[in-house]
VOVORO-825279 format. One line per field, with one value per residue (C-alpha): residue number from 1; residue in one letter; chain; x, y, z. Coordinates in steps of 0.05 Angstrom, whole numbers, plus 5000, padded with zeros to 4 digits. Example, Ala and Ser with C-alpha at 12.3 -4.5 7.8 and 13.67 -1.06 7.14 Angstrom:
2
pos [1;2]
code [A;S]
unit [A;A]
c1 [5246;5273]
c2 [4910;4979]
c3 [5156;5143]
END
This chain:
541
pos [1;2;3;4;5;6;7;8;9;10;11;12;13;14;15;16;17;18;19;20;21;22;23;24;25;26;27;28;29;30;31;32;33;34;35;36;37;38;39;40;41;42;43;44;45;46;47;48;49;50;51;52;53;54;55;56;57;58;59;60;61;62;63;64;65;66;67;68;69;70;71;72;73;74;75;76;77;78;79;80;81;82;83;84;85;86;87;88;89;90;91;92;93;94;95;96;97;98;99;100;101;102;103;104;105;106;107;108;109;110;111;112;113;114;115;116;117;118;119;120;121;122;123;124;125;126;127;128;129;130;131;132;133;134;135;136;137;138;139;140;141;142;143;144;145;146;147;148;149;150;151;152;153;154;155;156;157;158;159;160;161;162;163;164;165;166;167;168;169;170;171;172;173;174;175;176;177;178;179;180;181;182;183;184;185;186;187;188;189;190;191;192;193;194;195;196;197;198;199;200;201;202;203;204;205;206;207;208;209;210;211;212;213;214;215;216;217;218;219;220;221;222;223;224;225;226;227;228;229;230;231;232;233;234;235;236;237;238;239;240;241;242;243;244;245;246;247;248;249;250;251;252;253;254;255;256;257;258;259;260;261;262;263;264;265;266;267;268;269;270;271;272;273;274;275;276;277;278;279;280;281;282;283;284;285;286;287;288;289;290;291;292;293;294;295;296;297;298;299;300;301;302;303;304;305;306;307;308;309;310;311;312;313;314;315;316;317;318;319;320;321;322;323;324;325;326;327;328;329;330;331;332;333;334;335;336;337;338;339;340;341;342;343;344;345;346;347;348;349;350;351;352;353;354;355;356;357;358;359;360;361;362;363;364;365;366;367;368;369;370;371;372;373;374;375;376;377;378;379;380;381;382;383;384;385;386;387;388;389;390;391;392;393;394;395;396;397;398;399;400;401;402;403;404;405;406;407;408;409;410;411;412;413;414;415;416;417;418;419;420;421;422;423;424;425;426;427;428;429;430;431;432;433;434;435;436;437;438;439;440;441;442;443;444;445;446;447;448;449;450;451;452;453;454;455;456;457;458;459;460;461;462;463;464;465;466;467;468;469;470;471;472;473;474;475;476;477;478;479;480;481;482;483;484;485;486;487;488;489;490;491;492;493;494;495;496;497;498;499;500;501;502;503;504;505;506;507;508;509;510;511;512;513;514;515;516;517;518;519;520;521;522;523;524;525;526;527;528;529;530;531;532;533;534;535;536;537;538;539;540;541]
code [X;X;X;X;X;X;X;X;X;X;X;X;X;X;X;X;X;X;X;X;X;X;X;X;X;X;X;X;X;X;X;X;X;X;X;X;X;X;X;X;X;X;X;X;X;X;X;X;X;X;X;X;X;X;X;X;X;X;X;X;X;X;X;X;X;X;X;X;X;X;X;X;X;X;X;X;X;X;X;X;X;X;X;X;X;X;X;X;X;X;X;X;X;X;X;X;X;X;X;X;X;X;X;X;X;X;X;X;X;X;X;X;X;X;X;X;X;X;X;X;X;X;X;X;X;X;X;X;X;X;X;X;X;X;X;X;X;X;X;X;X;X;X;X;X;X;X;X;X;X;X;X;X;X;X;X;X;X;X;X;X;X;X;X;X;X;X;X;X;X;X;X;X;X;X;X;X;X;X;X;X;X;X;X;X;X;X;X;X;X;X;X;X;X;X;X;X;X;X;X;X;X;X;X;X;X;X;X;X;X;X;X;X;X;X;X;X;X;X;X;X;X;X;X;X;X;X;X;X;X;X;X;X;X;X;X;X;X;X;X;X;X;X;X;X;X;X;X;X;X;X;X;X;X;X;X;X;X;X;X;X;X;X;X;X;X;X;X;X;X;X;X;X;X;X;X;X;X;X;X;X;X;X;X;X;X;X;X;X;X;X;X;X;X;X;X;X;X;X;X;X;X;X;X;X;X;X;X;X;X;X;X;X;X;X;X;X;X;X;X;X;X;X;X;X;X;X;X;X;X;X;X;X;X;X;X;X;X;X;X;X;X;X;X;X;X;X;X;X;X;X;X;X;X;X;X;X;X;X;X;X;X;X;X;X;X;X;X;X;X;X;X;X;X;X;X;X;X;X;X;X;X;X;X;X;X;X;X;X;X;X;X;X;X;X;X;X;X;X;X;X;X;X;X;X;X;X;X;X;X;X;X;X;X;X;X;X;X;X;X;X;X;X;X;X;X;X;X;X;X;X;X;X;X;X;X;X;X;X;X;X;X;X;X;X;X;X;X;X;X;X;X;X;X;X;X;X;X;X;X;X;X;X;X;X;X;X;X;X;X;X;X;X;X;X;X;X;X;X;X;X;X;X;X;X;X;X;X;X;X;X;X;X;X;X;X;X;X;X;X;X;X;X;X;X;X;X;X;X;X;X;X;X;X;X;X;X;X;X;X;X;X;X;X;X;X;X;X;X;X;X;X;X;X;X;X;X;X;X;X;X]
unit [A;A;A;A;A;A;A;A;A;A;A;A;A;A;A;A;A;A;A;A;A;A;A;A;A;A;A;A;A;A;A;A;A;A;A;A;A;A;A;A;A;A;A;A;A;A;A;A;A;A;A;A;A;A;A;A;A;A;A;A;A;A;A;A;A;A;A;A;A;A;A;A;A;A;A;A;A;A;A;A;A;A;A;A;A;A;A;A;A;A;A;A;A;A;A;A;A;A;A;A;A;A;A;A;A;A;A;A;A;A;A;A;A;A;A;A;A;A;A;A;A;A;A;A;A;A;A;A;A;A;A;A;A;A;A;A;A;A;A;A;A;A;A;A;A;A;A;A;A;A;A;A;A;A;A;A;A;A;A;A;A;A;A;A;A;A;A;A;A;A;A;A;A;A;A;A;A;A;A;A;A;A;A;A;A;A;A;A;A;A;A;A;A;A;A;A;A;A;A;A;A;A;A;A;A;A;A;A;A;A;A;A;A;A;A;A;A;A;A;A;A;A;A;A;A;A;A;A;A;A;A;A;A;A;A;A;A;A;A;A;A;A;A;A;A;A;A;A;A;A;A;A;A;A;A;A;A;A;A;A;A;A;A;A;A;A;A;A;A;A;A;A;A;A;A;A;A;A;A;A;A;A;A;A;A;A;A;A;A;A;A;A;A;A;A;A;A;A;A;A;A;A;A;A;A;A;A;A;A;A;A;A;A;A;A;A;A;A;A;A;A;A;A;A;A;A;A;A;A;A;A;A;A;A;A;A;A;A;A;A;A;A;A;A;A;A;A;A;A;A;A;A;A;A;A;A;A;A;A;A;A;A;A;A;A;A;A;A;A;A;A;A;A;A;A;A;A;A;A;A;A;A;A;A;A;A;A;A;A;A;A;A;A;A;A;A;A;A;A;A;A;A;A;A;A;A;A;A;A;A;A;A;A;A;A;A;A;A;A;A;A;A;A;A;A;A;A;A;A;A;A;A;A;A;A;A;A;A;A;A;A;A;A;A;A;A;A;A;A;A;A;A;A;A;A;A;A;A;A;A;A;A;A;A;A;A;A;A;A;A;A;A;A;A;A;A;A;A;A;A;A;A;A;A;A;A;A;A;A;A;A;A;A;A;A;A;A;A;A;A;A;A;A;A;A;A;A;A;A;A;A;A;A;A;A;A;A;A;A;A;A;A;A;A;A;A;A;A;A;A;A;A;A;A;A;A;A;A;A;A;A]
c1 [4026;4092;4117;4053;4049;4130;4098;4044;4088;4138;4082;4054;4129;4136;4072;4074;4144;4121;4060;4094;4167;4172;4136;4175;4246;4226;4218;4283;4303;4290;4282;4355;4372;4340;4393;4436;4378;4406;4482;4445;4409;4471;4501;4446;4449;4514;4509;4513;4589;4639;4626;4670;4675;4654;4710;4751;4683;4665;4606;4571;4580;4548;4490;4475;4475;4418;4383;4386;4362;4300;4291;4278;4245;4194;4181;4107;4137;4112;4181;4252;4314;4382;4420;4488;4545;4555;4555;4479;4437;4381;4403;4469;4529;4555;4505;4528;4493;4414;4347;4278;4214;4140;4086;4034;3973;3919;3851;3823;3885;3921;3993;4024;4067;4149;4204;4285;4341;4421;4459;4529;4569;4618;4559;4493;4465;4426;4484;4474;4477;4461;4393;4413;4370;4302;4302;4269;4335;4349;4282;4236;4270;4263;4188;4175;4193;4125;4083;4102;4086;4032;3978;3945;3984;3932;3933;4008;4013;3956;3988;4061;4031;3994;4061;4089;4046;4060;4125;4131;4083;4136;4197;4160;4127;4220;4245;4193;4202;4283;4285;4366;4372;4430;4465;4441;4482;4546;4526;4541;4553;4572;4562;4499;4442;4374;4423;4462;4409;4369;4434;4451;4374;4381;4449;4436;4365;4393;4450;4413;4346;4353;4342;4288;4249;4258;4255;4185;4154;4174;4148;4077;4080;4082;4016;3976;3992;3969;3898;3898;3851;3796;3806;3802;3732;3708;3728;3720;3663;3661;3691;3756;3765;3757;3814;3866;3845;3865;3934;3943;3947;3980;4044;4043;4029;4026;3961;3971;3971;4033;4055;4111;4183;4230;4305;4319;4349;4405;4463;4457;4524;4523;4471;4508;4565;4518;4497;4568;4584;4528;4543;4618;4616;4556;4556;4497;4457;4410;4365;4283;4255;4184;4133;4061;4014;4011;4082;4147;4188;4228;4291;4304;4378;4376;4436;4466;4426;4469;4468;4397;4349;4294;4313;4250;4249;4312;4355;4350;4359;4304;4321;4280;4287;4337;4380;4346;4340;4266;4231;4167;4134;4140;4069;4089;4052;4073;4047;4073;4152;4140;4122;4169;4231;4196;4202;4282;4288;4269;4300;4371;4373;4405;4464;4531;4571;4593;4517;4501;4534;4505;4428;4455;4496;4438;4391;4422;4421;4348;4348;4387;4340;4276;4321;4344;4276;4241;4292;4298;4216;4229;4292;4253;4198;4231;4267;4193;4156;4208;4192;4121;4087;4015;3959;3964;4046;4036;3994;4039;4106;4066;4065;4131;4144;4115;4150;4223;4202;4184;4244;4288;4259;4260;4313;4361;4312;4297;4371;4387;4324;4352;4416;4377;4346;4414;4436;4365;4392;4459;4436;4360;4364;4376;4321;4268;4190;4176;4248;4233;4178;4213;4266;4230;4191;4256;4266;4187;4205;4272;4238;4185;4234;4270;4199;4190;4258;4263;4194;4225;4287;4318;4314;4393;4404;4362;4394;4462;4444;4411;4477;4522;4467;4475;4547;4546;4488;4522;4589;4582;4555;4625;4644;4574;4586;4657;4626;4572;4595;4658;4634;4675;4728;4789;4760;4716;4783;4830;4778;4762;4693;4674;4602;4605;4669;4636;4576;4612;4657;4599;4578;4631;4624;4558;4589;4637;4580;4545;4597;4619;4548;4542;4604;4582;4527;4554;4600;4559;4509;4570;4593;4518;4516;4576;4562;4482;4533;4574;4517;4476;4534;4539;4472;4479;4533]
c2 [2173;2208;2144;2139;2204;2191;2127;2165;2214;2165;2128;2201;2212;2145;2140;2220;2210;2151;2174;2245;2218;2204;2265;2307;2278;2301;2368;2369;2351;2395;2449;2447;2455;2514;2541;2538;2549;2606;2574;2501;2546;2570;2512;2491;2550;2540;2593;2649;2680;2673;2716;2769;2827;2896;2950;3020;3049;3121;3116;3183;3168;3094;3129;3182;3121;3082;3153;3155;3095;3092;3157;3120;3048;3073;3144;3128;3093;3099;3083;3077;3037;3038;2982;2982;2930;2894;2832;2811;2765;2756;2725;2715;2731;2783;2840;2885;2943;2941;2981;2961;3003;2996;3024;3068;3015;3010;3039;2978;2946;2960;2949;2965;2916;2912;2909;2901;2909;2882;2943;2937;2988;3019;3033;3033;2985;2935;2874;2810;2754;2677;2663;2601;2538;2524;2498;2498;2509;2500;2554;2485;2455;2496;2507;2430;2440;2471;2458;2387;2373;2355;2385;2458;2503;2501;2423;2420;2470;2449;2376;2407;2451;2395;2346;2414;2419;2339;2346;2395;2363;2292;2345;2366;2298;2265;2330;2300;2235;2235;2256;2254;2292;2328;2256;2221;2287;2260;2176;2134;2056;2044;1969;1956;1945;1976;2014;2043;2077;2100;2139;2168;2190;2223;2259;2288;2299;2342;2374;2408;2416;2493;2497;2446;2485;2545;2516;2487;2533;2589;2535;2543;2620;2598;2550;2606;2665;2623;2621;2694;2712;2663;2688;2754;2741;2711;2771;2829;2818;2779;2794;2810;2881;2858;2815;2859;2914;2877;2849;2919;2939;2889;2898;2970;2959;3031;3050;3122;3148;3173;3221;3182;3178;3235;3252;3285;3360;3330;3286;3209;3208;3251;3221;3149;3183;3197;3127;3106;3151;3131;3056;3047;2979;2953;3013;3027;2971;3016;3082;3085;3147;3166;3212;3214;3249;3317;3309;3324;3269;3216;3190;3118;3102;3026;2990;2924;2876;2845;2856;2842;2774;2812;2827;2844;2915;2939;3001;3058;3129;3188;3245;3302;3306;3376;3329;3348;3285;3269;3219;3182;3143;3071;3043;2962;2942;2895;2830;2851;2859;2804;2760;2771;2761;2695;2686;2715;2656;2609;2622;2647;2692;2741;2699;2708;2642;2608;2616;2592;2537;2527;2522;2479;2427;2433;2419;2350;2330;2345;2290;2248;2251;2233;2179;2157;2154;2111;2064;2058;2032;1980;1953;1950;1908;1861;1821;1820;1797;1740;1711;1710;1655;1672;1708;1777;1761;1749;1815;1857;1831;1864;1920;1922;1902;1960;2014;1988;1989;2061;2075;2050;2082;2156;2148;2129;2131;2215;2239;2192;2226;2293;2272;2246;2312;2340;2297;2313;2383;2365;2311;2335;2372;2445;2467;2419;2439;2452;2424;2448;2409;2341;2355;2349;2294;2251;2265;2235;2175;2153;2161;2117;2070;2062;2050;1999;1965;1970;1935;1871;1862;1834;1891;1878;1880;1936;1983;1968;1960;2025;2062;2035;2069;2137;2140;2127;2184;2237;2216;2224;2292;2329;2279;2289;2361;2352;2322;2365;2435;2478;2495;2437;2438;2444;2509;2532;2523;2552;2619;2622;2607;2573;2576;2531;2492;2481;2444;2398;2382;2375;2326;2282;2298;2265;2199;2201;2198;2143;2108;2098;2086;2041;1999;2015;1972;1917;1908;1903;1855;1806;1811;1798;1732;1705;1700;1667;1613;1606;1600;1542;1508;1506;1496;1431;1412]
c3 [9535;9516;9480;9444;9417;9396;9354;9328;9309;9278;9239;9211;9185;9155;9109;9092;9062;9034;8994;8972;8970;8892;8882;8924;8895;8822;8857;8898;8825;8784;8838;8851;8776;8783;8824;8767;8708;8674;8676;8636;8588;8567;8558;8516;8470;8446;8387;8436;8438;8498;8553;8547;8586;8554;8575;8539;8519;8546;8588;8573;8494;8504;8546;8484;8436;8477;8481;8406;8393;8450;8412;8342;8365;8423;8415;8440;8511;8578;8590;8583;8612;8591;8623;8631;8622;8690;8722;8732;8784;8742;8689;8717;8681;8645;8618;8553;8534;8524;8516;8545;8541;8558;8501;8528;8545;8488;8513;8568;8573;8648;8616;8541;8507;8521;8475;8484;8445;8456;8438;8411;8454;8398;8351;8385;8337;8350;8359;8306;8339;8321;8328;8385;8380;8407;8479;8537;8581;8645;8660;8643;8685;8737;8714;8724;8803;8817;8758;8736;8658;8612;8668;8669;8712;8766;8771;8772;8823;8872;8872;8890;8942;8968;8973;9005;9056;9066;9076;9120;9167;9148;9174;9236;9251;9236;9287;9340;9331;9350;9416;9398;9337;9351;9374;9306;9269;9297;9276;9223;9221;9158;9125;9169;9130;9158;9212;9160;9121;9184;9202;9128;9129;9204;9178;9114;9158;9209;9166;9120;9166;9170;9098;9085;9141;9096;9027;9049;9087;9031;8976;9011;8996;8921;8925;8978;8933;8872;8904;8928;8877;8900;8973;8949;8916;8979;9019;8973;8931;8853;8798;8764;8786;8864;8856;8821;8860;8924;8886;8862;8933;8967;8911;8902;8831;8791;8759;8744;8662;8633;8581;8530;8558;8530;8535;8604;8609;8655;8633;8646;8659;8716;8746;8733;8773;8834;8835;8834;8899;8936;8915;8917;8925;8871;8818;8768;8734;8694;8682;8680;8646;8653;8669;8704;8676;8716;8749;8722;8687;8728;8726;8771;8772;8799;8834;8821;8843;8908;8985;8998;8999;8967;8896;8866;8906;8882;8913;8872;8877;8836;8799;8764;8699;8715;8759;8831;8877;8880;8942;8915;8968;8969;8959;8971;9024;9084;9063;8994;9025;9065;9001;8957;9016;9025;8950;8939;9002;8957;8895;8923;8874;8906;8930;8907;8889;8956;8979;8915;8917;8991;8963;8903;8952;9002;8948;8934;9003;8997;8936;8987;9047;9003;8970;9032;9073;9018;9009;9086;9078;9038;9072;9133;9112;9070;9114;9154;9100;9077;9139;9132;9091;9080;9046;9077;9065;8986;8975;9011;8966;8919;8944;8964;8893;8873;8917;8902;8825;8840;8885;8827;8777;8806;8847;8792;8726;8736;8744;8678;8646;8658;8628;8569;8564;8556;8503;8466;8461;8420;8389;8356;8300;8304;8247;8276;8289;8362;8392;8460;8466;8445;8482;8540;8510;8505;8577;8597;8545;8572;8645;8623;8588;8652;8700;8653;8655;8725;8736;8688;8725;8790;8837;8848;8780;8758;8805;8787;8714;8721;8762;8702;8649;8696;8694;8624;8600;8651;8623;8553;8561;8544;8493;8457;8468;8434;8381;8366;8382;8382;8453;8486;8549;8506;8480;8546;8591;8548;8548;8621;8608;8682;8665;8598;8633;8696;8672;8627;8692;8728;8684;8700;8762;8775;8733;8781;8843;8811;8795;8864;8893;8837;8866;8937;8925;8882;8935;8990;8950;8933;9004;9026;8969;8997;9063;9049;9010;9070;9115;9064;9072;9145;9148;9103;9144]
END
């Protein structure tokens, strides 16, 4: 009974990875660029200046100017924040000086509109910048990992959730069905065929399992919050209102009136400095001004984001507008906290850059376990089916036709799509009518382009063909980049600009990875040719 359940087991994770596997790799994909969305969309917007670090300007001076200028732009706010310069999660990098505010909602409306402005730090003016180019950035990217493209949000997303739920069950279902896990951790025979790939799928399996339990299970909280509403309907009664009453709730969102933001009787400054005391270690990001109708005015002084998983309830200490600390109750619910930890799981937002670099290299092992595990299907069955010589035999070459097409073509046709999308950015023109959109649409052409080559070649030849064409569109990157922009490594090195830099070099870096495999395999395909000669020979002999 034991063994039986083991085979069941084994036969469940075999034909869920199978069916989701393509699926789930575009995910792994582009969900793992998203660790590193913000750092691509700068690349990609290679108008914007050099980071450079803002520094010699007097803090309480810089604090009047915002004032001054919330003061002229949104005078009819139901609020204001001044953020300061700092080093910033979300976007990460460096953050100058800038102004937000939210208008007063029109009558019906829950919220009013929002409005920003970069402030340069000397004047207080708005700063000029470079209008950068069109692009979708690394954020479509990212947006692709749980919505797909060309689909309404709520198909993309029910599909994804769907594979998400499929996978986990394919994780569970792999943990059961190797009795040794920790033992296949420590095992690798190298240069074995069907062996070989069992063990790298078991490895990168169990080395990273920790955080495809959590990436998963977290991924879930995306596709169950997206159908909230409905369940809310169900529960609470039809209608609208029901539902964002009950989300209200749940998040804590505010639904009191205000009276416009105005400039506090206390100095900013000194209230900066309290932050600063309280927070040796982070320091200030920015100040919220407002006032509820019926209640003095408010002052929220907000810390760096840092030091905690869930970034989207921030630390911050409350003043009165005369400078007297103020407590306001927290009105986030559990389920609410509990949500958006879940969430600042999955993003990694809040980690700093070892642990970034964690999710990021854990991320591609999650590329190479899906990559793995269908390749292992087809190298198990086509040594079976070779042998087999008859009806039943000829359909399923088919369809083992079909998957190795399939594994080809995602496996090595999606990261060379992603590269095309890269080049699509330097190489479209700047001025031209919706850019973002073709720039992804170059990245859904060249992926097509490959599906189709790969379906016309050799299988041998059409993955190494395709390996060579990988090295070659990730390798070219910094050289198009050269050619096109004045944002290239001679100039990004010389700055200290590790952002810009550091994707260029990774770039070559992931030339450099499919370069080898692409060599890997040549060589063990010639080794493999030689010795089928050798044995026809003996055979014939």
């Amino acid at each position: 009974m034991k063994e039986g359940f083991r085979q069941s087991m084994a036969w469940l994770h075999t034909w869920t990875g199978l069916v989701v596997g393509w699926v789930l790799f575009f995910v792994f994909v582009t969900g793992t660029a998203g660790y590193v969305d913000d750092e691509i969309t700068r690349w990609m917007e290679p108008e914007r200046p050099l980071q450079v670090r803002i520094e010699g300007v007097e803090r309480g001076a810089m604090l009047e100017r915002a004032l001054q200028r919330l003061e002229q732009v949104a005078s009819n706010a139901k609020s204001w924040t001044i953020t300061l310069p700092h080093t910033t999660l979300r976007p990460r990098g460096e953050q100058g000086l800038a102004i937000s505010w939210e208008d007063l909602p029109e009558h019906g409306h829950d919220y009013g509109r929002r409005g920003g402005e970069e402030l340069n730090a000397r004047t207080g003016l708005p700063r000029q910048e470079v209008e950068p180019r069109e692009t979708g950035g690394g954020g479509a990217l990212y947006e692709m990992h749980y919505v797909l493209h060309y689909m309404p949000y709520n198909v993309g997303i029910t599909i994804v959730g769907v594979c998400t739920m499929l996978m986990l069950l394919a994780i569970l279902t792999g943990v059961i069905t190797h009795k040794k896990i920790f033992k296949d951790f420590f095992t690798f025979r190298p240069g074995k065929g069907q062996r070989s790939w069992l063990d790298a799928h078991n490895v990168i399996s169990v080395m990273a399992l920790p955080f495809f339990l959590m990436i998963t299970y977290s991924g879930l909280i995306f596709f169950v919050f997206n159908y909230m509403p409905a369940a809310a309907v169900a529960l609470y009664g039809t209608g609208k209102q029901q539902e964002r009453v009950l989300i209200d709730e749940l998040f804590g969102r505010d639904k009191r009136e205000y009276l416009p933001a105005s400039r506090p009787q206390v100095a900013l400054d000194e209230l900066v400095q309290r932050g600063e005391a309280q927070w040796p270690e982070q320091g200030v990001a920015s100040l919220t001004i407002s006032q509820v109708k019926g209640e003095p005015a408010r002052i929220d002084v907000q810390r760096i984001l840092g030091g905690s998983v869930n970034i989207y309830d921030p630390v911050m200490l409350s003043f009165a507008a005369d400078g007297q600390p103020a407590v306001y109750p927290d009105k986030t619910h559990g389920p609410g906290k509990t949500h958006r930890m879940l969430i600042g799981l999955h993003e990694g937002l809040f980690a700093d850059w070892w642990l970034r670099w964690l999710y990021l290299v854990a991320g591609l092992l999650g590329c190479g376990m899906i990559g793995t595990g269908l390749v292992l299907w087809t190298v198990k069955r086509r040594n079976g089916h070779l042998k087999r010589n008859d009806a039943a035999a000829l359909f399923d070459a088919y369809g083992l036709r079909l998957v190795e097409v399939l594994n080809v073509g995602t496996l090595v046709g999606l990261p060379t799509a992603v590269a095309a999308y890269f080049w699509a950015n330097r190489l479209l023109p700047v001025g031209m009518a919706e850019r973002a959109s073709w720039e992804m649409h170059c990245l859904f052409l060249t992926w097509g382009w490959l599906f189709l080559y790969a379906s016309l070649r050799p299988l041998k030849k059409a993955w190494l063909e395709m390996a060579w064409m990988a090295v070659a569109a990730f390798g070219l990157i910094p050289l198009i980049n050269a050619l096109t922009t004045d944002r290239h490594l001679g100039v990004t090195l010389a700055e200290g600009d590790w952002v810009l830099a550091g994707f260029d070099l990774s770039m070559l870096g992931l030339a450099a990875l499919f370069a080898y495999g692409a060599m890997k395999i040549r060589r063990r395909w010639l080794k493999a040719d030689i010795a089928a000669v050798q044995a026809g020979k003996e055979a014939l002999a």
